[in-house]
MARTI-148048 format. One record per residue: x, y, z of N, C-alpha, C in turn; residue number from 1. Coordinates in pm, whole numbers, plus 50000, padded with zeros to 5 digits. Layout:
N
> n_x|n_y|n_z|ca_x|ca_y|ca_z|c_x|c_y|c_z|i
> X|Y|Z|X|Y|Z|X|Y|Z|NUM
...
# end
This chain:
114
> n_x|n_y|n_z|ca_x|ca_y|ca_z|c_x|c_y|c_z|i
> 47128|50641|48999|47176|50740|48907|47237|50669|48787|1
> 47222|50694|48673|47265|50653|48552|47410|50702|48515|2
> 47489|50603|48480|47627|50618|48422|47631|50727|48306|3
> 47754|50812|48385|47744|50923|48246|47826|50839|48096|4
> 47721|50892|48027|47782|50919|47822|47808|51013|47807|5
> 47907|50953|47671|47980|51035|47642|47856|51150|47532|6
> 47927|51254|47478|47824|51344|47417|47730|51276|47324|7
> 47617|51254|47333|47526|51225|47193|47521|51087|47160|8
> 47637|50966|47205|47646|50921|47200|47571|50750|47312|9
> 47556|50663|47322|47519|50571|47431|47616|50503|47503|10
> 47771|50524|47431|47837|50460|47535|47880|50511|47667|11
> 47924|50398|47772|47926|50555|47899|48101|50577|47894|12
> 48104|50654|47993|48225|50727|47974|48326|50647|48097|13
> 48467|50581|48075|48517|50538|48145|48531|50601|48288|14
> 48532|50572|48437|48521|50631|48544|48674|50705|48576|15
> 48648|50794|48625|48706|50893|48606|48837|50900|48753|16
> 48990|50939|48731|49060|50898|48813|49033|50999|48955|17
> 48939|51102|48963|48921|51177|49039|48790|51124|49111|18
> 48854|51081|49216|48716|51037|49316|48771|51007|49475|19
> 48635|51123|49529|48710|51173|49695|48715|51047|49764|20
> 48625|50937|49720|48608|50819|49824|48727|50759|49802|21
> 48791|50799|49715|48974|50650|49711|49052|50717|49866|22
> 49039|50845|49909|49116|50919|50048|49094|50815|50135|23
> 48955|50785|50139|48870|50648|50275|48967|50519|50253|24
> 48967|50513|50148|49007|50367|50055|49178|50354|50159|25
> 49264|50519|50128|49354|50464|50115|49436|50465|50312|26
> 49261|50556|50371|49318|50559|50519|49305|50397|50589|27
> 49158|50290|50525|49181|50172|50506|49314|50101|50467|28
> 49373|50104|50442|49492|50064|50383|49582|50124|50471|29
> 49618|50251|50532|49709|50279|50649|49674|50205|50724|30
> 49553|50173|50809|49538|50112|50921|49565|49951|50922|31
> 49557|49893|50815|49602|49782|50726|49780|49786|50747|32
> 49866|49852|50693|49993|49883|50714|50038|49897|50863|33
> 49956|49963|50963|50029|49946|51085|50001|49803|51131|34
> 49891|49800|51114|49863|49606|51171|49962|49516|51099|35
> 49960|49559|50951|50142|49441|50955|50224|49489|50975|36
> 50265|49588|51035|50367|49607|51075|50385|49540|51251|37
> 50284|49595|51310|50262|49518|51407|50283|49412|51441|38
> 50193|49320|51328|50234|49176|51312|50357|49139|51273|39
> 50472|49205|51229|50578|49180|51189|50689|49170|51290|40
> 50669|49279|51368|50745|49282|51441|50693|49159|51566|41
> 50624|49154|51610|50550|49016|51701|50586|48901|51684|42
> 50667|48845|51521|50654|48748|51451|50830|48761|51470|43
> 50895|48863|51446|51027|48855|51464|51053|48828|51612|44
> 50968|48897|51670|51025|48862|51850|51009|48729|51883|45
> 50882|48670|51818|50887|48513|51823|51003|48455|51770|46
> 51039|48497|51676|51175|48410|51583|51336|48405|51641|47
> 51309|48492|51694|51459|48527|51772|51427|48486|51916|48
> 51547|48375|51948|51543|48292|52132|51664|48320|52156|49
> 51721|48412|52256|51780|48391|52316|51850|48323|52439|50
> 51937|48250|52468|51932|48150|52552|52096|48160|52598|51
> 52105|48167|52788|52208|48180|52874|52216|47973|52894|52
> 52329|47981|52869|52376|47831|53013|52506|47864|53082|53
> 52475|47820|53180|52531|47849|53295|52689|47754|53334|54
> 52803|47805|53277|52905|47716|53350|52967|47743|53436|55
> 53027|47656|53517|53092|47685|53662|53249|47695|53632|56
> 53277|47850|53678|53416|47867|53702|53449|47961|53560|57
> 53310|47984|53477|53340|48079|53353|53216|48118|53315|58
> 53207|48237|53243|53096|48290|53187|53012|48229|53129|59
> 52879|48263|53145|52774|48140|53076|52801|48180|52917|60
> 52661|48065|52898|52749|48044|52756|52624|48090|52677|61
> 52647|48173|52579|52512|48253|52483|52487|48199|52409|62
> 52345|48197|52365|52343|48139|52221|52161|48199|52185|63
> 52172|48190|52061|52070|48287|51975|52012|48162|51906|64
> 51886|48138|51878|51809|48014|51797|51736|48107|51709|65
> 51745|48091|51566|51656|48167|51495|51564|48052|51391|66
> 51438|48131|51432|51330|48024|51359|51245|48092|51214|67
> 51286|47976|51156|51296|48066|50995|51133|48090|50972|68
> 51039|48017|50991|50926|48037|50979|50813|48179|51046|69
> 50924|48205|51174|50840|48306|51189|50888|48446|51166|70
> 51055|48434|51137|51118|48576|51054|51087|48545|50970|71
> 51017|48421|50857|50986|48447|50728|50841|48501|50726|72
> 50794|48508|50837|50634|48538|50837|50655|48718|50845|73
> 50763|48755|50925|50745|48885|50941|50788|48963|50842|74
> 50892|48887|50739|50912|48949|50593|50774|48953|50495|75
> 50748|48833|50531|50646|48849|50465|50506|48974|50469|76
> 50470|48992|50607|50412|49096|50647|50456|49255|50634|77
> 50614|49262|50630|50637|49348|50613|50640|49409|50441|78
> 50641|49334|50373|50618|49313|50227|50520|49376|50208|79
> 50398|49317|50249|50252|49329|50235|50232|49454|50302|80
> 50287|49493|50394|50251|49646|50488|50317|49729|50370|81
> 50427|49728|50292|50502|49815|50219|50433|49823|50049|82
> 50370|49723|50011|50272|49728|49931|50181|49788|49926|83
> 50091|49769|50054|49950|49839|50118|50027|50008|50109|84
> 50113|50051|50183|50170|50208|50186|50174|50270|50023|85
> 50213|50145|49935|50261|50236|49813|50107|50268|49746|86
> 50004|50169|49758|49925|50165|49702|49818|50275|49777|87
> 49828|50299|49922|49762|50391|49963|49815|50574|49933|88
> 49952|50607|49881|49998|50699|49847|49898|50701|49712|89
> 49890|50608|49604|49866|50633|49485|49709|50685|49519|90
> 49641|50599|49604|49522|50664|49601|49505|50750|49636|91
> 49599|50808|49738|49557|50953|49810|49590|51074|49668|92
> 49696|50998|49633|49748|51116|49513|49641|51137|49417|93
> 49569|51037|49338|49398|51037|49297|49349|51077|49301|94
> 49292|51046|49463|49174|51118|49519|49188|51270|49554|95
> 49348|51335|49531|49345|51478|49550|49382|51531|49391|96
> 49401|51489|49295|49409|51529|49181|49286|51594|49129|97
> 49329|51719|49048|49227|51796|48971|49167|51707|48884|98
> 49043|51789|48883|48958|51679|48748|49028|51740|48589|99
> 49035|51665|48494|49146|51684|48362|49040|51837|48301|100
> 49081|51922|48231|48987|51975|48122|48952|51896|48070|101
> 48815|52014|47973|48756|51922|47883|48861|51904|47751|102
> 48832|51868|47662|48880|51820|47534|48908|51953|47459|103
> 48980|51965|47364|48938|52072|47256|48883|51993|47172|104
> 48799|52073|47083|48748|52035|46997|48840|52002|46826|105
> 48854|51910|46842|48997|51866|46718|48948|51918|46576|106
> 48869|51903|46554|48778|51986|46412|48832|52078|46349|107
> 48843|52190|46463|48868|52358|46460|49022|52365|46490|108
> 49093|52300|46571|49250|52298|46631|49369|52363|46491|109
> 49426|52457|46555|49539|52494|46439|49673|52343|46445|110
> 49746|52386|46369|49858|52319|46419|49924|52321|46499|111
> 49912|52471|46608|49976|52473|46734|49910|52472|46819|112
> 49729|52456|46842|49708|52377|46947|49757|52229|46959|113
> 49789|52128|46858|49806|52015|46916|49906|51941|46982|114
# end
């Protein structure tokens, strides 16, 4: 199928922000967002060690090891999941938007159409 022009003219007409396939685009992109989220949280449970030792005659003794590489992996993912969400809202918002009217014709326009 040939790219639409504009009237009379040969150039074509820039693509237009109304198009049903960006909805697909942006349920791609949800399923994208739960997987890093997924991965985020997987990456924090790796990062965080908790660890008991045991002394005699008193409460063991606690201690927490946090490993920066893999809470920095899950910020990072979670970044990227919160990116993917904003960008899948915009498309859904797109892909459900009315198509614009046409133009008036500026020629004929009073001063209070414009």
């Amino acid at each position: 199928m040939a790219p639409q022009t504009s009237q009379g003219h040969g150039t074509p007409l820039p693509p237009s922000l109304h198009q049903p396939r960006r909805a697909l685009i942006a349920m791609g992109e949800l399923v994208l967002v739960v997987l890093f989220v997924l991965g985020a949280v997987w990456c924090w449970r790796h990062g965080v060690v908790r660890s008991e030792y045991p002394v005699e005659g008193r409460a063991p003794l606690e201690s927490t090891r946090y490993s920066g590489t893999w809470i920095g992996t899950a910020i990072g993912l979670t970044t990227l999941g919160a990116l993917f969400l904003l960008d899948a809202v915009r498309q859904l918002v797109l892909a459900g938007r009315a198509r614009p009217r046409e133009q008036k014709d500026m020629t004929q326009a009073t001063e209070w159409d414009v």
